[in-house]
N, C-alpha and C positions, 0 to 999 in steps of 0.2 A: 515609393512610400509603402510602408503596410498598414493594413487598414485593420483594426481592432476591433472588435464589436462582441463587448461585455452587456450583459443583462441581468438585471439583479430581480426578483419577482418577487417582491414583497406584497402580505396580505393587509394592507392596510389603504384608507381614504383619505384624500390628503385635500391639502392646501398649499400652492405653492406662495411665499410672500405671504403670505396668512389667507390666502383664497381657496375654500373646499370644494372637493371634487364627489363629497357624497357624504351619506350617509358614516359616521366618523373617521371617515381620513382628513387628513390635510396636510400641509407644508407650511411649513416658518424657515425661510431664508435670512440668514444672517448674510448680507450682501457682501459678497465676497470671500468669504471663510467657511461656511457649511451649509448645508440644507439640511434639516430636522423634516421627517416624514411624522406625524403623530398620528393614534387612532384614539379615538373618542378623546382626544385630550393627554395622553399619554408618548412620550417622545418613544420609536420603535428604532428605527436608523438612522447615522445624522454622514449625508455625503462630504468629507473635506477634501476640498477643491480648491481651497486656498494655496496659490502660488506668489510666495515673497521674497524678492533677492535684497531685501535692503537692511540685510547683516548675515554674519554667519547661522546666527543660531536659528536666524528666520529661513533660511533657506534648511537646513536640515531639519526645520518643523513641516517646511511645506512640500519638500522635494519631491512628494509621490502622493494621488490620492487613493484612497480607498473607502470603505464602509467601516461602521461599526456598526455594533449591534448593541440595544439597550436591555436591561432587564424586564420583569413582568410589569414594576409598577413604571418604567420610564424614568425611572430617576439616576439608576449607575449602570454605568458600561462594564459592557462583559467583556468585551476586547480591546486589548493595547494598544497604548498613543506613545507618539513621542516624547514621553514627557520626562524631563532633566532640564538642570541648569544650563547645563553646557554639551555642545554636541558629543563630547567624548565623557561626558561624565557619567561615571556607571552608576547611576540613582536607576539605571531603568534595566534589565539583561536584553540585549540584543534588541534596541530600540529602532532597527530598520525594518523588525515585524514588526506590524502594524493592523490591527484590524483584520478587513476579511479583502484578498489584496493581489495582483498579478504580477510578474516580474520574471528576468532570466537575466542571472547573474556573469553569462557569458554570453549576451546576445553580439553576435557579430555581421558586420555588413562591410563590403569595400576594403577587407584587409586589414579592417582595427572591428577591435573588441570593446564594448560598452556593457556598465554594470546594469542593469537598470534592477538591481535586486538592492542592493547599497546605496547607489547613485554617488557614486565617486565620480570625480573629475567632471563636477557641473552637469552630470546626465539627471535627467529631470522625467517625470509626467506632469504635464499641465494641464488643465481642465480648459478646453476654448469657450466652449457655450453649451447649452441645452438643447437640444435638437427636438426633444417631446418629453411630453406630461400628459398622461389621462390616466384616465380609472373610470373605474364603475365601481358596483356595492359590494363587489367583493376582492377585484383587487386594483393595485396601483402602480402604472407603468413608467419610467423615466428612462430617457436616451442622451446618453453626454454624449459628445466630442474631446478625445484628449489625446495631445500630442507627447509623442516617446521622444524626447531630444538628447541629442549628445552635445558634450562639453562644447560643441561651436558652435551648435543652436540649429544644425539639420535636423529633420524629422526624419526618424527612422522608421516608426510607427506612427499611423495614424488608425485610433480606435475608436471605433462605436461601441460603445457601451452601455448594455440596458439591463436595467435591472426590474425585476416586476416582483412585489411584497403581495403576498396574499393575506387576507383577511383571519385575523389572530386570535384564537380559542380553541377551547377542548383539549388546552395542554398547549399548545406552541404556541411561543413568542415571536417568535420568525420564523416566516417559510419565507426563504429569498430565489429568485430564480435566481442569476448571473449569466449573461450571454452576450460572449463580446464576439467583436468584428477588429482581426488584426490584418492591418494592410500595409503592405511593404513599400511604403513611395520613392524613396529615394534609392531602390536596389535592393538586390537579393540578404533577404536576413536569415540568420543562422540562429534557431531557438535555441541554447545549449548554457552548463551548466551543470547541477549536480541535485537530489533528492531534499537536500540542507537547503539549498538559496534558488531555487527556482521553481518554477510553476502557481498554482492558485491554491492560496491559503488561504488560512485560518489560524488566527493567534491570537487566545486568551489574555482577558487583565493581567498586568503584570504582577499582579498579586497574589498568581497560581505558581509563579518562577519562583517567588520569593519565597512561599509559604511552608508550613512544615508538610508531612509526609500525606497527613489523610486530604490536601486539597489537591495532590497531582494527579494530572494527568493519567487515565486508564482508557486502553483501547480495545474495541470489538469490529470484528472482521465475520464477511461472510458467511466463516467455516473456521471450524478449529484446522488448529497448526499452519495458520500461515503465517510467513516469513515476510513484512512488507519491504523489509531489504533486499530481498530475491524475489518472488512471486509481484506478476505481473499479471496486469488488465483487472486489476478489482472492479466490480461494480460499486462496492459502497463502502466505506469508512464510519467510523461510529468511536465519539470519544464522549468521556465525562469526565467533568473539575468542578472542583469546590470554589465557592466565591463566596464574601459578606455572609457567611455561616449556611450557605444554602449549598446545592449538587447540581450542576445542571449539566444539559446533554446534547451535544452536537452530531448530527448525522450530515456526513459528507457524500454527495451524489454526484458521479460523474455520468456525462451521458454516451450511448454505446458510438454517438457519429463524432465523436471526440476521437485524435489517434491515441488510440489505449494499447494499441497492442505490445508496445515497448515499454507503456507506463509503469514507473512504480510508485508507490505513496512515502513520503515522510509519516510515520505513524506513529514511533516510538519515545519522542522526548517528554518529560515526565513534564517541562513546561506547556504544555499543549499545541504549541505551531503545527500545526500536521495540511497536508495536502496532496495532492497527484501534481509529478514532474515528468515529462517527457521533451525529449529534443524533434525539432523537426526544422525541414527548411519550408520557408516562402518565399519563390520565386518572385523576382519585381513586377508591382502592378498588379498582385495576386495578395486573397484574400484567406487569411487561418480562421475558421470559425469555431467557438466554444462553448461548451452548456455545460452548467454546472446547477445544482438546488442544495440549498444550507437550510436545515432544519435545526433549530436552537429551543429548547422545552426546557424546564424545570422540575426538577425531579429522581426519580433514580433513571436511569437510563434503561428504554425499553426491551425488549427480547430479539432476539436475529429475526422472528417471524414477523412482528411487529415491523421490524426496521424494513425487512424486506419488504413486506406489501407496502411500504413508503417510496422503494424503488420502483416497484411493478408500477403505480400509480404513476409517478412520475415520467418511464419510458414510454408509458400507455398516450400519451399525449400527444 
């Protein structure tokens, strides 16, 4: 099996089931279908983890979980759901982005190939259980369990996944860490795939796909003239999109004990999806570990210096 182990670090104090953990975080679990994290009342991330096979449409609503992210006041999502009538009905573009979210569209193991970026032919993530919940006053930690299964229901991964929200102001809406734990159970897995359908993203409301020209997507890199099509091991990623008449701004951070050195970013489609994709093997009974922090603000999008001391801060840890 592989063993997954995602961490998400959000700055907020929760409640889980409506039980707080401090000074304004808390949790509200809609049993079975999401966990809402709020800060002083305010909804920040909501995890779906809802897994249902008891139709089509319910199965490509739940076939994979992720994050979203809320705006400042908590009332609308900044990132894409699967939402449409019908699984192939285009009301949504590319409704297998989802939120903020991991997958490899060519993971292979044992001589077959599974999507887990699509989730074609019944390959699924499922959410088994909570593994931890804590916080203190400034931030709040959460650990799932979630299994990578292919169409006959082996587990190919098994992931830990944690995510830790830090406490939210002076401009940011989210600071998420993400640090998963991917473990290979059942045999050697092939991380593999392409810049477009694989690795750990991030994809805006679908209302940034749809929209006219001044809410797309614009990207900022380390340094002038880089190529995220060619140019490899970024440290940091930096996008802004327009949503419900505002600007807001995503800083993407990978961390340097991540394999970067093959990495390259999805950076450039004007609907926002953007993240770092690289291939790697894990041997069976061995563990991929990854870091990542999602910085989400409101506003114009800050300067390289700016962004960068959010990197240094971040490695410094």
């Amino acid at each position: 099996m592989i063993r997954t182990r995602i961490v998400f670090v959000l700055l907020v104090v929760g409640v889980v089931g409506g039980v707080g953990f401090g000074a304004g975080f808390s949790w509200k679990d809609t049993k079975g279908e999401y966990l809402d994290l709020l800060y002083d009342g305010r909804k920040v991330t909501r995890y779906m983890y809802a897994y249902d096979t008891s139709s089509p449409q319910r199965i490509f609503e739940t076939y994979k979980v992720l994050h979203h992210a809320f705006d400042e006041d908590g009332e609308k999502l900044l990132t894409n759901g699967p939402d449409g009538e019908k699984p192939y009905l285009k009301s949504v573009l590319y409704p297998h982005h989802r939120g903020i979210f991991i997958g490899w569209n060519k993971l292979s193991m044992g001589g077959k190939s599974y999507d887990t970026w699509h989730m074609t032919k019944g390959v699924a993530q499922v959410h088994q259980m909570f593994l931890e919940q804590k916080a203190d006053a400034r931030k709040v930690v959460s650990t799932a369990l979630i299994h990578w299964k292919g169409g006959d229901g082996k587990v190919l991964i098994e992931e830990n996944r944690t995510t830790t929200v830090h406490q939210p102001g002076n401009g940011t809406i989210l600071l998420l860490d993400f640090e998963t734990e991917l473990k290979a159970v059942s045999g050697e897995v092939y991380l593999n795939g392409d810049p477009e359908h694989a690795g750990f993203q991030y994809r805006p409301h679908d209302d940034v796909a749809k929209g006219p020209a001044g809410v797309k997507a614009k990207y900022l890199f380390h340094k002038d003239g880089i190529d995220p099509k060619k140019d490899k091991d970024l440290p940091w990623v930096a996008m802004s999109y327009g949503l419900n008449g505002k600007r807001y701004s995503v800083l993407y951070l990978s961390h340097p004990s991540n394999p970067n050195a093959e990495a390259v970013y999805s950076a450039y489609r004007d609907y926002g999806r953007f993240g770092e994709f690289f291939k790697h093997r894990i041997p069976a009974g061995e563990t991929l570990k990854l870091r990542y922090r999602i910085w989400v603000g409101q506003g114009a999008m800050p300067n390289r210096g700016e962004l960068a001391k959010m990197y240094a801060a971040y490695i410094a840890k």
